[in-house]
C-alpha positions in Angstrom: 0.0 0.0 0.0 1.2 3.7 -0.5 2.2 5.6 2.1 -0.8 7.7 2.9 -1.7 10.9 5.1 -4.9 9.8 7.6 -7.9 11.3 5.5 -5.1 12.2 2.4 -6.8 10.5 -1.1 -3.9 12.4 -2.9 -0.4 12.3 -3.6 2.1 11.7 -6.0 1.9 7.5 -5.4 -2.1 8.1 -5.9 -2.3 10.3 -8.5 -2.7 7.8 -11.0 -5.1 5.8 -9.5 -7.9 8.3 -9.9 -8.5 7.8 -13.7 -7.8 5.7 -17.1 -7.5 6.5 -20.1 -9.2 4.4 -23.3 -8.3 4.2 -26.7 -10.7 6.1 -28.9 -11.9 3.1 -30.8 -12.4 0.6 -27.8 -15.4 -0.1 -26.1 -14.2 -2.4 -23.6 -11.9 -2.4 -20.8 -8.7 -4.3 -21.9 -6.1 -4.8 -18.7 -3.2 -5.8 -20.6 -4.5 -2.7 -23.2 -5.7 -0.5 -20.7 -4.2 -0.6 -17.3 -0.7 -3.2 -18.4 1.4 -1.9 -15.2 -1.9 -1.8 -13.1 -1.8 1.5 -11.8 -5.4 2.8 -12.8 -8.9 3.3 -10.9 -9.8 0.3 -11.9 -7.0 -1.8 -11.1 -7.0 0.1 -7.6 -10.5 -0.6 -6.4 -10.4 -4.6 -6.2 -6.5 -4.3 -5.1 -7.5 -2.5 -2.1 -10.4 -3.9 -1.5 -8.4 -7.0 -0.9 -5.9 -5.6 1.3 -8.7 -4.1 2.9 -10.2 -7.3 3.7 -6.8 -8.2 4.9 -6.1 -5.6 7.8 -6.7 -6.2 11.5 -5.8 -2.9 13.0 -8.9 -0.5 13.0 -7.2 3.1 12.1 -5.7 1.5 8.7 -8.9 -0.1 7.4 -10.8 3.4 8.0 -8.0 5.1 6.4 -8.1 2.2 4.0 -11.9 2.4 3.7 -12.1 6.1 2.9 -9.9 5.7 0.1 -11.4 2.8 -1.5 -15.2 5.3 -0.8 -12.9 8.0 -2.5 -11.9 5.9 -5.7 -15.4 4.2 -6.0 -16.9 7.6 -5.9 -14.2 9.0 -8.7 -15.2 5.9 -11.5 -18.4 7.5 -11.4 -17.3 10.6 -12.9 -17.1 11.0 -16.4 -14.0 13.1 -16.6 -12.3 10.2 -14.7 -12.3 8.5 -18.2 -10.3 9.8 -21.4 -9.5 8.7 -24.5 -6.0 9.0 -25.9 -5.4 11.3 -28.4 -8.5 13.2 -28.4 -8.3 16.7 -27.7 -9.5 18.2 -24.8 -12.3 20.0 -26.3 -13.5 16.6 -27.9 -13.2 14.9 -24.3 -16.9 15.1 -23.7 -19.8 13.2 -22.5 -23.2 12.6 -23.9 -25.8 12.3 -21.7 -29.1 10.0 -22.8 
């Protein structure tokens, strides 16, 4: 696990675990494609969700917890996902 502030979601070792980015043309996640060294949001979410499930002391699996809240709550965000090589003007959303 990074090292990690208590109530801290951020830092360099974090940073890229609060997004992925998608080819344009895909339209399914690919790990070995998508997330090879497995340092993306959706790699992150099931890792520490198992070293969550691993912990006994209390103060870690908050900390632990709050992170996992704090990623869970970040997939749901649309600019949490990009596609390579589209500008970021074309980087948009369309809402049904």
């Amino acid at each position: 696990m990074a090292n990690y502030r208590l109530g801290s979601t951020r830092g360099p070792e974090m940073d890229l675990y609060h997004f992925i980015d998608f080819p344009k043309e895909a339209n399914t996640y690919d790990q070995q494609r998508d997330c090879k060294l497995r340092n993306c949001i959706i790699e992150a979410i099931p890792s520490y969700l198992s070293v969550l499930s691993s912990l006994d002391d209390p103060r870690m699996r908050s900390v632990l917890l709050c992170v996992v809240a704090h990623l869970v709550g970040d997939i749901h965000q649309p600019l949490h996902f990009s596609c390579e090589g589209l500008e970021e003007k074309e980087n948009t959303v369309q809402g049904q």
